[in-house]
C-alpha positions in Angstrom: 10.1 -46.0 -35.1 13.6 -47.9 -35.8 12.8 -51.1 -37.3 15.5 -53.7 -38.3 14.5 -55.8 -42.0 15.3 -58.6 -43.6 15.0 -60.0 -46.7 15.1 -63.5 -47.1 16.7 -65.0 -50.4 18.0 -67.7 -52.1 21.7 -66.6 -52.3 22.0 -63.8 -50.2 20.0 -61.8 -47.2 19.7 -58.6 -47.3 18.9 -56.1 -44.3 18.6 -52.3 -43.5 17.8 -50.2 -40.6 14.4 -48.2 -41.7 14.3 -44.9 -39.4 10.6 -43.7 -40.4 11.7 -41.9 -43.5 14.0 -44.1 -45.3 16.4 -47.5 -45.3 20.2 -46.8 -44.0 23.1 -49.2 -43.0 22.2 -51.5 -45.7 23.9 -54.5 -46.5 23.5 -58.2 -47.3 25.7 -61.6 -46.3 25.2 -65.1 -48.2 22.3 -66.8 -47.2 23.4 -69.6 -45.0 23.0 -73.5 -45.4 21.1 -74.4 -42.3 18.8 -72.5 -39.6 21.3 -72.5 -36.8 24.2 -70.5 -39.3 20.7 -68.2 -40.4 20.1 -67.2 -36.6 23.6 -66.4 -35.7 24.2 -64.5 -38.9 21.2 -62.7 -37.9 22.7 -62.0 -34.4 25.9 -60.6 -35.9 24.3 -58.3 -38.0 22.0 -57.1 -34.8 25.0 -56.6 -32.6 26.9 -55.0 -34.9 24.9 -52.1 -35.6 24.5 -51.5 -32.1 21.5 -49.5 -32.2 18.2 -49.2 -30.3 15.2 -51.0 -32.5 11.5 -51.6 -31.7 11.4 -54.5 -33.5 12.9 -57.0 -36.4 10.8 -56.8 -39.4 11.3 -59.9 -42.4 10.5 -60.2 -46.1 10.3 -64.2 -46.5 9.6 -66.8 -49.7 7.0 -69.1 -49.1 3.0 -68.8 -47.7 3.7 -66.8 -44.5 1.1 -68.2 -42.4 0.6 -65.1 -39.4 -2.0 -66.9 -37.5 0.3 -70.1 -37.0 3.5 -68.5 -36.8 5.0 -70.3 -39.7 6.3 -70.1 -43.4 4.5 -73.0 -45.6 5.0 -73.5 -49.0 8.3 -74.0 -50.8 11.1 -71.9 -51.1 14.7 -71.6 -52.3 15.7 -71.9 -48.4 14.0 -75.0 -47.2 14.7 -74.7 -43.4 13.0 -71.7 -42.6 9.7 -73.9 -43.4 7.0 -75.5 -40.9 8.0 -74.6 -37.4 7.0 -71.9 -35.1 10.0 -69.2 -36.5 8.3 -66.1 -35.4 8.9 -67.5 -31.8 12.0 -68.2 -32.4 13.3 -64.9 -34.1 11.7 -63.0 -31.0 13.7 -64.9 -28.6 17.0 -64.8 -30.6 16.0 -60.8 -30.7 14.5 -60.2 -27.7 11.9 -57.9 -29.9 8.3 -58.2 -31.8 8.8 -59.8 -34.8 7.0 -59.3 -38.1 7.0 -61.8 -40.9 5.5 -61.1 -44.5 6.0 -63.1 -47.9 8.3 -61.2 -50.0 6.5 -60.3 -52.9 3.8 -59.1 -50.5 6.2 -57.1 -48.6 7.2 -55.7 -52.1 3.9 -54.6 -52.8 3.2 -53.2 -49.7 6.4 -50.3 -50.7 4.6 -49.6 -53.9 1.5 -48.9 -52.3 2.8 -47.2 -49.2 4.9 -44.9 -50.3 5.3 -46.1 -53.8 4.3 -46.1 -57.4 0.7 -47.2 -56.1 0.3 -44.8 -53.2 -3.3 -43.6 -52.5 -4.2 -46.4 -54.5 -7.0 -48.9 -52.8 -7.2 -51.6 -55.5 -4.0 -52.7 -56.5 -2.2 -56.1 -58.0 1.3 -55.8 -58.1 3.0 -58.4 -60.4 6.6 -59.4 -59.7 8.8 -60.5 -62.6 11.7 -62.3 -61.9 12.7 -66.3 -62.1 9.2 -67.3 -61.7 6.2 -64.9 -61.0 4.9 -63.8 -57.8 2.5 -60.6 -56.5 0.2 -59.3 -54.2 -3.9 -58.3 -54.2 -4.5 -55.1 -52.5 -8.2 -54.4 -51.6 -8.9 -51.2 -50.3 -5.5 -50.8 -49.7 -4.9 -53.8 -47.6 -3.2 -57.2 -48.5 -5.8 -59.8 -49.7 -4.4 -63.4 -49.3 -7.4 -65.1 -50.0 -8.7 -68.3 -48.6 -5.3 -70.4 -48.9 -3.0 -68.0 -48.4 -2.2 -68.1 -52.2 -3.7 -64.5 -53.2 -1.1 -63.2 -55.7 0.3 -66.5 -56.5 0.0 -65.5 -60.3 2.5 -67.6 -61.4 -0.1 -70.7 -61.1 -2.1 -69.2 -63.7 -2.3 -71.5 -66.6 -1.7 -69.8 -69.9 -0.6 -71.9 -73.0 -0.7 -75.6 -73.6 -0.7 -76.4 -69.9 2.2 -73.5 -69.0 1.6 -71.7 -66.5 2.3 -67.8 -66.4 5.9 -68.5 -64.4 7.5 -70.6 -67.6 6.2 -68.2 -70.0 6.5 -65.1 -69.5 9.6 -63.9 -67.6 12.7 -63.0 -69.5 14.5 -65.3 -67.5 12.2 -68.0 -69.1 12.6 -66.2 -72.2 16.5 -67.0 -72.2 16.7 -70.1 -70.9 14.4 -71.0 -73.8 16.9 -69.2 -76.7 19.2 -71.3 -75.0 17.4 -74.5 -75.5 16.5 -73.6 -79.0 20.4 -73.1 -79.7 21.4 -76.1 -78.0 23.8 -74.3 -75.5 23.6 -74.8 -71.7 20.8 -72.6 -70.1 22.8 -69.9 -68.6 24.8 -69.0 -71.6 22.2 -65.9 -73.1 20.3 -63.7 -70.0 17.5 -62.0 -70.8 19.7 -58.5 -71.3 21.7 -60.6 -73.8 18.6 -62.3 -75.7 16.9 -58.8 -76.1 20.3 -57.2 -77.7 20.4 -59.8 -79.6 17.0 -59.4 -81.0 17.5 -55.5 -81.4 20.3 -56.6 -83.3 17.9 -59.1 -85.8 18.9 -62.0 -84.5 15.4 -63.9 -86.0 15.4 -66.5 -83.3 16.3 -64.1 -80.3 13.2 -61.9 -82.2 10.6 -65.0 -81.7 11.4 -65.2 -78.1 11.3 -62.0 -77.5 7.9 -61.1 -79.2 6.5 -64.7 -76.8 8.2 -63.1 -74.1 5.8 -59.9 -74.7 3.0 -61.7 -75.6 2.7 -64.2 -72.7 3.5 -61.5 -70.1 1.1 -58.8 -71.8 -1.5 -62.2 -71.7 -1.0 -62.4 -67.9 -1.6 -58.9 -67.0 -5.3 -58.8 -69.1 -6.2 -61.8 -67.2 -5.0 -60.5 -64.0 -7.1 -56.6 -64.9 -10.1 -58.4 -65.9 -10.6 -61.0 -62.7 -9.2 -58.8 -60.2 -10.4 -54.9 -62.0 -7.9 -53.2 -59.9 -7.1 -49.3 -60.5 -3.5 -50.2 -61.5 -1.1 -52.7 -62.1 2.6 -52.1 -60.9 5.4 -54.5 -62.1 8.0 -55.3 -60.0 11.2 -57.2 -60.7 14.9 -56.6 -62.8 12.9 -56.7 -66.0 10.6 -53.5 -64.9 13.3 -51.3 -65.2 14.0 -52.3 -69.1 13.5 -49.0 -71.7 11.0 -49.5 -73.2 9.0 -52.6 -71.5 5.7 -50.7 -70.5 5.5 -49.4 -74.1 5.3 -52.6 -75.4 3.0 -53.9 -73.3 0.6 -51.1 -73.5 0.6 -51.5 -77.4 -0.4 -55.3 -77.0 -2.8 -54.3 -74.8 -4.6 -51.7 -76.4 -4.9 -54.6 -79.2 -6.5 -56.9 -76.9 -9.1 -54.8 -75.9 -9.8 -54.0 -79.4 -10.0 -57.7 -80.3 -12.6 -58.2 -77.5 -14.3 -54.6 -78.0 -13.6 -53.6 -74.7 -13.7 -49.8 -74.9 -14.5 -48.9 -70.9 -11.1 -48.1 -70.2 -7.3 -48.6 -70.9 -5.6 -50.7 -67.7 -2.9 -48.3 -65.6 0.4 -50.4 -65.6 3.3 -49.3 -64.4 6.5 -49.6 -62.9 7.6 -50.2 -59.1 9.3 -47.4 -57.3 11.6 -49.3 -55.2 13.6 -51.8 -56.7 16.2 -53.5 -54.5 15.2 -51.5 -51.4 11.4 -52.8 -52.2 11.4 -56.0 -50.0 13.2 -54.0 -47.1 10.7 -51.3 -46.8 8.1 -53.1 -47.2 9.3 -55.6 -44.5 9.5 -52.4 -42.0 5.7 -51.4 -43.3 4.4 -54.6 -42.2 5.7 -54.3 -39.2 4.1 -51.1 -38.3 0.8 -52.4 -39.2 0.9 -55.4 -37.3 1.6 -53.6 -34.1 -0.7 -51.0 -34.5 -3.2 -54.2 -35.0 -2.2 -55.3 -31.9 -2.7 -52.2 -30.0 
């Protein structure tokens, strides 16, 4: 099966042909400024490859409403919202079109053919700006009542914080930042943990919150949800040294609450910026075989 993806972002789209066994003719274009530009960039990319697909297959921000045929919730790319857009992708295509949120479609990679794979009960945790992830109950995407299974970020962790402000390394920086008095985007998160490493005493405060509140989020997550692993997605899971960390905090946690049953299986996504693609492409094969 030749599947076209998507993946829908803030400041660029991304897309690949996925032939069954892996993702060729990738590439990506800046995301547009308005639905009509979106479509016809969409149509370039389609013509240009001039291949034979069974269908178009999309990772997409927001609550991905199947049922309805729409994209609720907010996003970074506020026209592809509230209208019937699986409609109108299949006419612009002239295919079946699959839609998925994009941390779900990220998960679904990891548990596919991922770091998860043969796993049944999975969260998936995706660190990046914000956070985001996906439920997997015996093996299939649990979106809960709402839609908003996986929404992690909403969990509420410090003071009225949620999990999103505190414990990303994005976060992380932007705080050093505020602490220094420096606009936001002057330290990343690469350059606050350097500096840290290199005893910079404030940089070593935000860093060790940075630990804390992400190691914080992942205990509440394992002991609501009890999955058989926890796989971390996003540009701070591929950082030497990150699981380490966490699994030291942990281990102290479940001391602190005598909780001696087991030791939560965290690690790292397989895929990182093909994740979103291939996932894509694995929704789409599921939802047809659904509608077989």
């Amino acid at each position: 099966m030749t599947i076209l993806a998507f993946d829908f972002g803030g400041s660029a789209v991304k897309y690949g042909v996925w032939n069954g066994k892996e993702m060729t003719d990738k590439g990506k274009f800046t995301t547009p400024k308005t639905w009509e530009e979106m479509k016809a960039s969409l149509l370039a990319v389609f013509v240009g490859l001039a291949q034979e697909f069974e269908g178009v297959a999309f990772s997409a921000p927001g609550v991905v409403d199947v049922e309805k045929q729409m994209i609720n919730g907010i996003s970074a790319i506020p026209y592809i919202h509230r209208f019937n857009i699986f409609k109108e992708l299949e006419e612009l295509f002239n295919l079946p079109v699959a839609i998925e949120n994009d941390a779900n479609c990220a998960g679904m990679a990891e548990i596919y053919e991922g770091a998860a794979k043969g796993k049944k009960e999975v969260a998936f945790v995706v660190v990046g700006t914000g956070i985001g992830g996906a439920i997997f109950h015996n093996g299939q995407i649990a979106k809960g009542a709402h839609l908003y299974g996986g929404e992690f970020g909403l969990m509420y962790l410090s003071e009225g914080e949620t999990f999103s402000k505190l414990g990303t390394a994005v976060q992380m920086a932007w705080r050093y930042c505020e602490r220094k008095g420096v606009e936001k985007e002057t330290f990343t998160g690469e350059d606050v943990f350097r500096l840290a490493e290199n005893g910079d005493e404030l940089a070593k405060e935000e860093v060790n919150l940075f630990y804390e509140y992400l190691t914080q989020g992942l205990f509440s997550i394992q002991f609501s949800l009890d999955p058989e692993m926890i796989v971390l997605g996003g540009g701070v899971s591929a950082k030497e040294g990150l699981l380490d960390e966490i699994n030291r905090r942990m281990k102290e946690k479940l001391a602190h609450f005598e909780l001696n049953d087991f030791i939560p299986q965290i690690v790292t996504c397989k895929y990182e910026n093909d994740a979103n693609l291939i996932g894509a492409a694995a929704n789409f094969i599921t939802s047809q075989k659904n509608n077989e």
